[in-house]
C-alpha positions as CSV (number, residue, x, y, z in Angstrom):
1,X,59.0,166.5,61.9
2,X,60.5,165.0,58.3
3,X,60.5,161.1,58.5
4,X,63.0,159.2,56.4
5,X,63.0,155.7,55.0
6,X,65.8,153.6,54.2
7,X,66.5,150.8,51.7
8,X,67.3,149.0,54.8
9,X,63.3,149.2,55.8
10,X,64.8,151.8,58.8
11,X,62.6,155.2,59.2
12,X,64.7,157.6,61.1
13,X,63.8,160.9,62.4
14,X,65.5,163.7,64.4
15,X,65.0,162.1,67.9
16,X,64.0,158.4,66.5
17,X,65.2,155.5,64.4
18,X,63.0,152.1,64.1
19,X,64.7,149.4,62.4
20,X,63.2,146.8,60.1
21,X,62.8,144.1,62.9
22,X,60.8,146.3,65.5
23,X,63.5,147.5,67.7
24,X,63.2,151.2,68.5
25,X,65.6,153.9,69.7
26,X,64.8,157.2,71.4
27,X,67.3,159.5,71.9
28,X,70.2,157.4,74.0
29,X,67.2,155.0,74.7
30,X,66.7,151.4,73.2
31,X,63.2,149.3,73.1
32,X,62.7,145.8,71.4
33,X,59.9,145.3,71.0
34,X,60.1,141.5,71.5
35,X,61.0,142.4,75.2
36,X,58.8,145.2,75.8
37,X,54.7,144.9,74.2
38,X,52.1,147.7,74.5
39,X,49.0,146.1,73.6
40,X,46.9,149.0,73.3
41,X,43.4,146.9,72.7
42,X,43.8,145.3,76.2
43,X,45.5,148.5,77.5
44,X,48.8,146.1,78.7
45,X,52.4,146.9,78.8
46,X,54.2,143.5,78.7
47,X,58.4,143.7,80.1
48,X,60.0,140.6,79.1
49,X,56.8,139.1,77.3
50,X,55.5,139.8,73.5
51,X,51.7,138.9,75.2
52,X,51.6,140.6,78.5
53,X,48.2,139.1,80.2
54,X,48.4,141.7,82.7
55,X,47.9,146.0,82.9
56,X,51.5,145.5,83.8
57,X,53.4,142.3,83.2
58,X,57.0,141.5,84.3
59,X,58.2,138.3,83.3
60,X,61.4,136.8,84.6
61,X,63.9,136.0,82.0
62,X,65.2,132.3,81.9
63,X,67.5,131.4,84.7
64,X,67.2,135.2,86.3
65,X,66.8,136.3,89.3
66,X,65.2,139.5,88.9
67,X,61.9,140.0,88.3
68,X,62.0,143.6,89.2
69,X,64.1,146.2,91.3
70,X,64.5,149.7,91.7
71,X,67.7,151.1,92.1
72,X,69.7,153.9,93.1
73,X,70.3,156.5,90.1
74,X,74.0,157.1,91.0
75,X,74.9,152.8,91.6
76,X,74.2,149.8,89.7
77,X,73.5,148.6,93.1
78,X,69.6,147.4,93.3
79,X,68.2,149.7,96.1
80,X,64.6,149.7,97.6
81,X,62.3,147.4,96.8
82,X,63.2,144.3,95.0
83,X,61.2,142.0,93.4
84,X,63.0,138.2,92.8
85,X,61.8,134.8,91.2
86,X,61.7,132.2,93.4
87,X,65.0,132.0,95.5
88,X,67.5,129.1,94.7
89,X,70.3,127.6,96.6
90,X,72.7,130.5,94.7
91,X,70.7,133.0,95.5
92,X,68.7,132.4,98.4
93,X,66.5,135.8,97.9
94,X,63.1,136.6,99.2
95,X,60.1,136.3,97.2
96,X,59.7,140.9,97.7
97,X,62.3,142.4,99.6
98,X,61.9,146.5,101.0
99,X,64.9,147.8,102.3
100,X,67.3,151.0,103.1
101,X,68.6,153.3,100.7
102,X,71.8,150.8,101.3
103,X,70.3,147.7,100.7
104,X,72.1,146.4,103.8
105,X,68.6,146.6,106.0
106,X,65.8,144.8,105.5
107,X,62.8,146.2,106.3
108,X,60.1,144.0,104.8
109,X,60.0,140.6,103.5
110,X,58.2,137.9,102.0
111,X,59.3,134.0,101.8
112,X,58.9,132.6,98.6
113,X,58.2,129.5,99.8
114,X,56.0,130.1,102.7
115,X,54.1,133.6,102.2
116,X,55.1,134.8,105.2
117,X,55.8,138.4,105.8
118,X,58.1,139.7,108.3
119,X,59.2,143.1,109.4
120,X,62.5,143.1,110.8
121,X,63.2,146.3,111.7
122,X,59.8,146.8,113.6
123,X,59.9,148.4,116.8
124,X,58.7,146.3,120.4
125,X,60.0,145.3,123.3
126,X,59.1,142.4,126.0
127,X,60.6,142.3,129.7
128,X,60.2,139.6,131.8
129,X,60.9,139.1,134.9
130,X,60.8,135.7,137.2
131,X,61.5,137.1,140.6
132,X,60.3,139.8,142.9
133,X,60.4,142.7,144.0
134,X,59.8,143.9,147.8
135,X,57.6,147.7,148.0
136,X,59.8,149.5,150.0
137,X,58.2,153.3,149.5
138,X,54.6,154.9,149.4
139,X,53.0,156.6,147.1
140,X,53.5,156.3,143.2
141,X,56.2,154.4,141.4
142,X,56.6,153.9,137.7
143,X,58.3,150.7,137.4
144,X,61.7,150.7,136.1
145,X,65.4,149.6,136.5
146,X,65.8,151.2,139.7
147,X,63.0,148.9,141.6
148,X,61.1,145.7,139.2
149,X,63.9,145.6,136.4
150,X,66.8,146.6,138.5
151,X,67.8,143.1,138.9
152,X,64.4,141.0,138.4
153,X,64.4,140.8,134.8
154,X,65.4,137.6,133.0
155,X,64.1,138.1,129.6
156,X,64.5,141.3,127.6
157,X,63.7,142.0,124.2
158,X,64.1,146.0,122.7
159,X,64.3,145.8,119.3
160,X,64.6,150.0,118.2
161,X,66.0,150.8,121.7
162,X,63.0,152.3,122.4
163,X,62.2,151.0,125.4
164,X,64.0,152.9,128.2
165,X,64.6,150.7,131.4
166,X,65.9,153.7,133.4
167,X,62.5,155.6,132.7
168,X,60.7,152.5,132.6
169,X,59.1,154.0,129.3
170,X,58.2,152.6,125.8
171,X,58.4,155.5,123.4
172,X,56.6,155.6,120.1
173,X,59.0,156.4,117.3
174,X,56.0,157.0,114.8
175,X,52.6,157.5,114.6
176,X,50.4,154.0,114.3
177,X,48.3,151.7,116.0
178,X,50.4,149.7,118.8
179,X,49.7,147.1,121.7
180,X,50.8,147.0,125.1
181,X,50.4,144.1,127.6
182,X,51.1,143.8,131.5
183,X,50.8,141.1,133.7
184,X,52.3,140.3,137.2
185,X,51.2,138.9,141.0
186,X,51.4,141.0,144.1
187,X,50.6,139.2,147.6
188,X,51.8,140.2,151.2
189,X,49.7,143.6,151.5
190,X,47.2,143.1,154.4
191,X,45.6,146.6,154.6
192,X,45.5,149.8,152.6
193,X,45.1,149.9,149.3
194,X,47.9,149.0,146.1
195,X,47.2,149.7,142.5
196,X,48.6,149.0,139.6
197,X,48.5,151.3,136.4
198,X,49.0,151.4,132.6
199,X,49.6,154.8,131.9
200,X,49.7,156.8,128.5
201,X,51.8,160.3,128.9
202,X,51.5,159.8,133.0
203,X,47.6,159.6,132.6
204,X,46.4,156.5,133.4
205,X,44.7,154.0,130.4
206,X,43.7,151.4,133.0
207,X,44.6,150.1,136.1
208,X,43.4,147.2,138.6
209,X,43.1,147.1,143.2
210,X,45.1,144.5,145.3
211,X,43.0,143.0,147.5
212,X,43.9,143.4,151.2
213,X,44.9,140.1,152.0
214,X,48.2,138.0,151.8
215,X,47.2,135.8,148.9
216,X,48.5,136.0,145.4
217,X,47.1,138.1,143.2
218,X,47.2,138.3,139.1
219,X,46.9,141.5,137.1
220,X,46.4,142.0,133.9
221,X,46.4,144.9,131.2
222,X,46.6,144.8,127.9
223,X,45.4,147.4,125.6
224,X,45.6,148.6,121.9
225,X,45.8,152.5,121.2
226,X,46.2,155.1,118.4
227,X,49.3,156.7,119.1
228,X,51.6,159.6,117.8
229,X,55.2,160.1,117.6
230,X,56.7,160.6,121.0
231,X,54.1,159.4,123.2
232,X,54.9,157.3,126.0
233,X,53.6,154.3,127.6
234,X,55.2,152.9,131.5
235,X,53.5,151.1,134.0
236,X,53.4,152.3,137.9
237,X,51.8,151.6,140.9
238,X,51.3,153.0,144.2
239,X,50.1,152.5,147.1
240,X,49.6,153.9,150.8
241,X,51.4,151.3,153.6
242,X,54.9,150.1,153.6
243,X,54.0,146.6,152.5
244,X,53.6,144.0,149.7
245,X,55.6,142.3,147.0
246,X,55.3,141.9,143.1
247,X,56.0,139.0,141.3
248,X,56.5,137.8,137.6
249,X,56.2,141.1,136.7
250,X,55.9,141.5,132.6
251,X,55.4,144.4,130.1
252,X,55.2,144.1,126.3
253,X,55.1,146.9,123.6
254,X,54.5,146.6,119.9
255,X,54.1,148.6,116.9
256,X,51.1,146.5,114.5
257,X,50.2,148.8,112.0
C-alpha cells in the first residue's frame, strides 16, 4: 500500500488520509484525535479525553448530556441503554437508563442523585383483602375471585397482568428466582380439620392446620423458589366440615432476580 506525503504535512493512502494536526479519516469515517486517545502504554482508549485514566473512558462534553447511548441503526433516536451526566432541571434524565427498542419503556434505572435502582417493568403482584369470607363447600379450593377475592379484596396490585384472579394463579413469565408470601386468620371451625396450602403447579410447597376451636387463628407462608417460565403459584385450602371463615386474607408474588 503506496503512502503519499503532501507539502501540506498530509499522508494519504488508498483507504486513509491523516492531516498535519492529528485528525484521521478512514474510509467515510472521521477520528480526532483530540477527542478520541489510544494510549497503548496503559492499554486505554479515551472518548472525549486526550488522557483517558481508564481501559475505557467516556467523558462528558461541557454542558452535554450524553455521556453515552446506543442507538438504533435506522433512527437518530437514542435506543437501549443510555448513559447521562447528572440530570438538570432541562433534562431531568437518569443517572443509566435501559429501555425498549422504542425508548418509550423504561426498564431499568438509576437516580443520579440517590443511587437507587428501580425496575419498572418487573413483574409482582399483592392482594389484600380486609374482610371475609364464609367456607361454604368441602374439600379443596384454590382461592380465587369466585370465593376470597370475589368481593373481599381491597388492595390489588398486578403489575405484568400476571396474576390471574379468576384462576387465583401467579404465573411466571420467565425463568428466575421469585418470592411469594401468604398470610390470613381463619376462626369459627370447631371440629374436623382445615388446611391451608401454598402450592407450586398444584403440588403443595407448604401448608399449615386450623386448630379445632373458634378462636382466631394466623397463617403464614412465605417462601422463595427457583422457578421457570410458565410455572404457577395459587394458594388453596380445604377442608372436611361445612364450617369456618377466613379473614385478612393476603398473597404476594415477586420476581427478585
Amino acid at each position: 500500500m503506496a503512502l503519499t506525503l503532501k507539502g501540506n504535512g498530509q499522508i494519504t493512502s488508498d483507504n486513509y488520509t491523516i492531516d498535519s494536526d492529528g485528525a484521521a479519516t478512514f474510509g467515510d469515517a472521521t477520528f480526532d484525535t483530540s477527542t478520541l486517545k489510544v494510549d497503548a502504554t496503559n492499554n486505554h482508549v479515551g472518548f472525549g479525553t486526550a488522557t483517558p485514566q481508564a481501559p475505557i473512558d467516556a467523558t462528558l462534553a461541557a454542558g452535554g448530556d450524553w455521556v453515552a447511548r446506543f442507538q438504533n441503526t435506522t433512527s437518530a433516536t437514542p435506543y437501549g441503554v443510555q448513559i447521562y451526566d447528572a440530570p438538570s432541571a432541562s433534562n431531568g434524565y437518569p443517572l443509566l437508563q435501559v429501555t425498549n427498542s422504542a425508548g418509550s419503556t423504561a426498564y431499568l434505572r438509576t437516580d443520579s442523585g440517590t443511587g437507587y435502582v428501580t425496575m419498572p417493568v418487573q413483574p409482582g403482584c399483592s392482594y389484600l383483602s380486609s374482610k371475609q369470607y364464609v367456607i361454604a363447600a368441602t374439600g379443596t379450593q384454590v382461592m380465587n375471585s369466585s370465593n376470597v377475592w370475589a368481593s373481599n379484596v381491597n388492595h390489588g396490585h398486578n403489575r405484568g397482568s400476571h396474576f390471574n384472579a379468576s384462576t387465583g394463579r401467579f404465573t411466571c413469565p420467565v425463568a428466575g428466582r421469585y418470592m411469594f408470601i401468604f398470610t390470613c386468620q381463619s376462626s369459627d371451625f370447631g371440629s374436623g380439620y382445615l388446611y391451608f396450602y401454598m402450592r407450586l403447579n398444584q403440588s403443595t410447597f407448604s401448608y399449615s392446620q386450623k386448630s379445632q376451636a373458634n378462636t382466631w387463628t394466623s397463617h403464614i407462608h412465605h417462601a422463595v423458589m427457583e422457578l421457570n417460565a410458565n410455572d404457577y403459584v395459587d394458594i388453596a385450602w380445604t377442608n372436611n366440615y361445612v364450617s369456618g371463615q377466613i379473614h385478612y386474607a393476603g398473597f404476594t408474588a415477586q420476581l427478585i432476580s
